[in-house]
N, C-alpha and C positions, 0 to 999 in steps of 0.2 A: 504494500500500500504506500502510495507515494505519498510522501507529508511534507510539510514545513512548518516553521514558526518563528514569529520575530515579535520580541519585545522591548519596547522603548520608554523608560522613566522620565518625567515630566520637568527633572531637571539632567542633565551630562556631565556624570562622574558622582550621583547621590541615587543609592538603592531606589526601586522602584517596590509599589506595593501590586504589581501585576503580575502572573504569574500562568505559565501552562504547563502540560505535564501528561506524557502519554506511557500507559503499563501496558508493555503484551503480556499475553498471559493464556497459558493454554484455554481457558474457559473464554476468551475472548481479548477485547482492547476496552481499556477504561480511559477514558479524557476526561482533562479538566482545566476548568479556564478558572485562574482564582485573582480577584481582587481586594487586598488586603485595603480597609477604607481608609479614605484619604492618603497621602503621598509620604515619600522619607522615611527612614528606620520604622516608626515602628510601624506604618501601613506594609513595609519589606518582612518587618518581624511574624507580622498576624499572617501574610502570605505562606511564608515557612513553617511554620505550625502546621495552616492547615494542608499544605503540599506532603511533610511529613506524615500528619494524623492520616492522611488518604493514603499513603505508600505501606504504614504498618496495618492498613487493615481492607488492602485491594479483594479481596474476598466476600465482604459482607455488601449485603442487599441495600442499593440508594441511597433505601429512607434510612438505612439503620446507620449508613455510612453518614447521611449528614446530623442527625442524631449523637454520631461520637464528634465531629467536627462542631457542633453548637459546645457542647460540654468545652472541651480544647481548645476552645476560641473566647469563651467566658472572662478569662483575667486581663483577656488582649483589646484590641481597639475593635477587633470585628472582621468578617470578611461576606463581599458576595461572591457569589460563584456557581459554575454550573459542572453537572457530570453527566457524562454519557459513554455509556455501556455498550457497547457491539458486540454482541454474541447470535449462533447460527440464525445469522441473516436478519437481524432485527437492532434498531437503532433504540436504547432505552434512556431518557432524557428528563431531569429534574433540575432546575437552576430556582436558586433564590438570590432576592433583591434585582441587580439590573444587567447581569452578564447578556448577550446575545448570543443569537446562535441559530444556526441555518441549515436546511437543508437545501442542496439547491439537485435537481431532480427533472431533465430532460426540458434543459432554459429554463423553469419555473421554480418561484424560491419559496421555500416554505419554513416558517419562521418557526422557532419550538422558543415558547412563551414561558417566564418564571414568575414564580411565586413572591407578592411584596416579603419585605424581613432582610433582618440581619442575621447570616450566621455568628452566633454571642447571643443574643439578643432574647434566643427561645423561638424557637422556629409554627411555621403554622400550622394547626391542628391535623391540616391533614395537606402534606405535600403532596401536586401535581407531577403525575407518572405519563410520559409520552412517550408512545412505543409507538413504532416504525417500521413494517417491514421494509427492507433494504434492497436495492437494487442494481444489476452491477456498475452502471455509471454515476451512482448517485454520491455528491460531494457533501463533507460535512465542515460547518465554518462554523468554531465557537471564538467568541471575542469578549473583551473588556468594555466597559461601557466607556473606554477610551480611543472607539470606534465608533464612527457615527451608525445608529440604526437604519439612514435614511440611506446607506451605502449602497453602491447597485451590482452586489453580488454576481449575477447574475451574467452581466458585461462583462465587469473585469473578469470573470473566470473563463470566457468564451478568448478571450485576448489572452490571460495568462496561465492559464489552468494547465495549459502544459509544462510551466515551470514553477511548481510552488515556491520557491522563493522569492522569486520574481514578482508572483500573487502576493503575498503576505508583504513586501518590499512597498509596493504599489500602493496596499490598502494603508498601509500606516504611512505613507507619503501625503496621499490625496484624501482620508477619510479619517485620518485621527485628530483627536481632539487636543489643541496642544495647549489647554491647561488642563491636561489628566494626563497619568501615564495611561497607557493601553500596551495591548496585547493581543495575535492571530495567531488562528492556530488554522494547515486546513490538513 
């Protein structure tokens, strides 16, 4: 599976609080686009936390995972963030607070929506599960809310899609927001 990802802190040379991260894993691929809130050390700190809390426990079910991530995140400033799951052939997708994330699906983009909250915060009573069956040419784009929503997926990938880096270079050129850090993942 062909990927990329670039991430850019909101000042050059001071940690960023954005963050992605992808596990293979025989049972499938876990992504994660994390935003540690607000910017510098410790939006970088709460990032790390929960990049870590997700890596020691790549196995458990979503909700359970954002569940240990809320707990882990509690003494820190906070983070949003989204995961998603690919396993035999199904895209499984949960983000809380404002992460974005895309599927884009024969020219046609289709958005996978999160839950308001903060992970810290105490998450909502019942987190939203979007599941997908997968398709072989179907792209998936999770981003930072350091990426504009209003971005046209769908174009740039028709132009870049055959060079994800190039992609991911492009969107945080012409579609970031440069007073936040951001981050793309495709």
């Amino acid at each position: 599976m062909p990927h990329a990802f670039r991430t850019l802190a909101l000042k050059a040379g001071e940690p960023g609080g954005d963050r992605c991260a992808i596990w293979l894993r025989p049972s499938g691929i876990l992504l994660a686009i994390i935003d540690g809130l607000g910017h510098g050390p410790e939006a970088a700190r709460a990032a790390a936390v929960a990049e870590r809390t997700i890596a020691g426990h790549l196995d458990f079910a979503l909700r359970g995972l954002f569940q240990e991530l809320d707990r882990n995140l509690q003494p820190l400033r906070g983070a949003v963030l989204g995961l998603a799951r690919i396993a035999n052939g199904v895209l499984t997708y949960i983000g809380v607070g404002n992460p974005g994330a895309w599927l884009l699906r024969d020219g046609r983009t289709i958005h996978l929506p999160a839950d308001y909250g903060v992970v810290c915060a105490g998450l909502p009573a019942e987190l939203s599960v979007h599941a997908i069956g997968l398709e072989d040419r179907d792209w998936i784009i999770p981003a930072s809310d350091g990426v504009s929503e209003r971005v046209q997926i769908e174009t740039i990938l028709t132009e870049w899609g055959r060079d994800p880096e190039k992609f991911c270079d492009h969107i945080l050129h012409y579609w970031r927001d440069p007073r936040d850090d951001a981050t793309v993942l495709l």
